[in-house]
N, C-alpha and C positions, 0 to 999 in steps of 0.2 A: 559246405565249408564248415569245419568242426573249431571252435576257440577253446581257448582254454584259459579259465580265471587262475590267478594265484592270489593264495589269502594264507595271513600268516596265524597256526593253529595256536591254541595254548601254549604248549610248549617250545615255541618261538621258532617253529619247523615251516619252510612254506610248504603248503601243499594244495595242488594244481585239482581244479576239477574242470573238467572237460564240459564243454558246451552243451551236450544231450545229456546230460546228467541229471536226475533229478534233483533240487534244491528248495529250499525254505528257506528265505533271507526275513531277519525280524530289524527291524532296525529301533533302537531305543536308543533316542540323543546321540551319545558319541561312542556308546555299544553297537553291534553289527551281532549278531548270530546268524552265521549259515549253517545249514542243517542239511547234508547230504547223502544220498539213498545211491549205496555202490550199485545195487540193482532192485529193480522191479520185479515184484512177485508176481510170477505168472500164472501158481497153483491154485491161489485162494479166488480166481474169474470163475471155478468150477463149483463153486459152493453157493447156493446161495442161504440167506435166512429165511425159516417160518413161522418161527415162532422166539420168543424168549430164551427158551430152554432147548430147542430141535436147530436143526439145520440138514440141509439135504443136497447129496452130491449130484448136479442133475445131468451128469455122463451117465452115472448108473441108475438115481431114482431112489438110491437108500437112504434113510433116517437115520441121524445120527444126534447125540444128544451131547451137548455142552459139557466140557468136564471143569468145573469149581475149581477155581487155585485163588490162594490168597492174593489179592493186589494191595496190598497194603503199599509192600514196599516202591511198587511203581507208581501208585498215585501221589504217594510223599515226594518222589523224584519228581513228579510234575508239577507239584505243589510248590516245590522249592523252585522251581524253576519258571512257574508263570512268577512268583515272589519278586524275585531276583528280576524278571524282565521291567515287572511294575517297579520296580526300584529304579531301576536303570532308566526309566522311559520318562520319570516323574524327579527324580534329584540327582542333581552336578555338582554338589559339593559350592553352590554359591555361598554369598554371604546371609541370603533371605531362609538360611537351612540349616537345622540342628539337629544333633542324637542326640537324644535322652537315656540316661537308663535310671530306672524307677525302682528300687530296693525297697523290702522290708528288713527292722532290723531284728524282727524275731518270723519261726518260724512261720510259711504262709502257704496252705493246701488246700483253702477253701475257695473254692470254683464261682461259686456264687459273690463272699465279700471281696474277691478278686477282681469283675468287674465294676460292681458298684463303685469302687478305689477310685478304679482309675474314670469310669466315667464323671462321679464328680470331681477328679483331678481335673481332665477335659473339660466341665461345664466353663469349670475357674479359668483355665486359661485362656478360654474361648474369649472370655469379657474384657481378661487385659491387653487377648492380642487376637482383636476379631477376624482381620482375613485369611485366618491360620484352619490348614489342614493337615492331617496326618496318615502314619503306616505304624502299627504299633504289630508288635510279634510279645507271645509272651513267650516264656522260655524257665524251666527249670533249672535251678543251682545244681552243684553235686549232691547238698545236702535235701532236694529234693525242692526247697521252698522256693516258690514262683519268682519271679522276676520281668520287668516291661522294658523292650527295646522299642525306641519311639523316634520315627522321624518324622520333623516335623518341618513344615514350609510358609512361609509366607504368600498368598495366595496373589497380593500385587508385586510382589518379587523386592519390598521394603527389607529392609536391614532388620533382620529378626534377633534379637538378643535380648539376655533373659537371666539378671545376674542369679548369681549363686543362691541366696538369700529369698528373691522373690520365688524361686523357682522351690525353693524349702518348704515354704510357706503354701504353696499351691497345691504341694504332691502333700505336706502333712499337716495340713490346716486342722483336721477334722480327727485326726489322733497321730501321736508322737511317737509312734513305730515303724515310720517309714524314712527313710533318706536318700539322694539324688545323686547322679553322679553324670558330669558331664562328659 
């Protein structure tokens, strides 16, 4: 007996995947990603690995050698996308949950006082709001200079809030070129 699921896609289309189908269901809180394979590759059972760099087709017994392609752009795609699922699996948008964004107000490309920033930002906030965890992403302006997206949780799911002013005080305690935006 073959079922068939309907699941409604991105683009608000439903679309049916058949019971033998191969699938990857992820579930994060009130996200669902299904992830389905129209067919199974049957060519790549004939190969197997030997090494790092070789691989050997063992119908025929021949050596054949890895060809290099950049993976940049596919690892980023998965990078963004484990991102996204940790995002989704970890905050609902309660009350115990805030985004930050963390500006400088002059230019900022130093990689090194870039962390420093923000981890003493983080030591600071840790004290006034202890069962707090975060996801911080940094991210370049157009004009190149860094910038912090920060989400942050309260870890017993308390009322996290954090006025404007304290929050000033936290990101530019330590020098007055930084400022906050909620």
């Amino acid at each position: 007996m073959c079922y068939t699921y309907k699941f409604y896609s991105r683009n608000r289309h439903i679309t049916e995947i058949p019971d033998n189908q191969l699938c990857t269901v992820y579930q994060c809180n009130h996200v669902v990603d299904v992830i389905s394979i129209q067919k199974r590759s049957r060519s790549i059972s004939h190969y197997k690995r030997i090494s790092k760099t070789h691989y050997c087709d063992v119908r025929t017994g021949e050596v054949f050698e890895y060809q290099k392609r950049e993976k940049r752009s596919q690892s980023l795609k998965d990078t963004f996308i484990q991102l996204r699922r940790l995002i989704n699996n970890n905050f609902t948008g309660k009350h115990s949950e805030l985004m930050l964004v963390l500006t400088y107000s002059s230019y900022m490309d130093n990689a090194e006082q870039l962390y420093q920033d923000f981890r003493k930002f983080w030591l600071r906030f840790k004290y006034h709001f202890p069962p707090s965890e975060y996801i911080c992403i940094i991210e370049p302006q157009a004009s190149g200079s860094y910038h912090f997206h920060v989400l942050v949780k309260s870890r017993d799911d308390s009322l996290l809030f954090v006025p404007k002013v304290q929050l000033d005080q936290l990101w530019g305690a330590w020098r007055n070129i930084c400022k906050t935006n909620y």
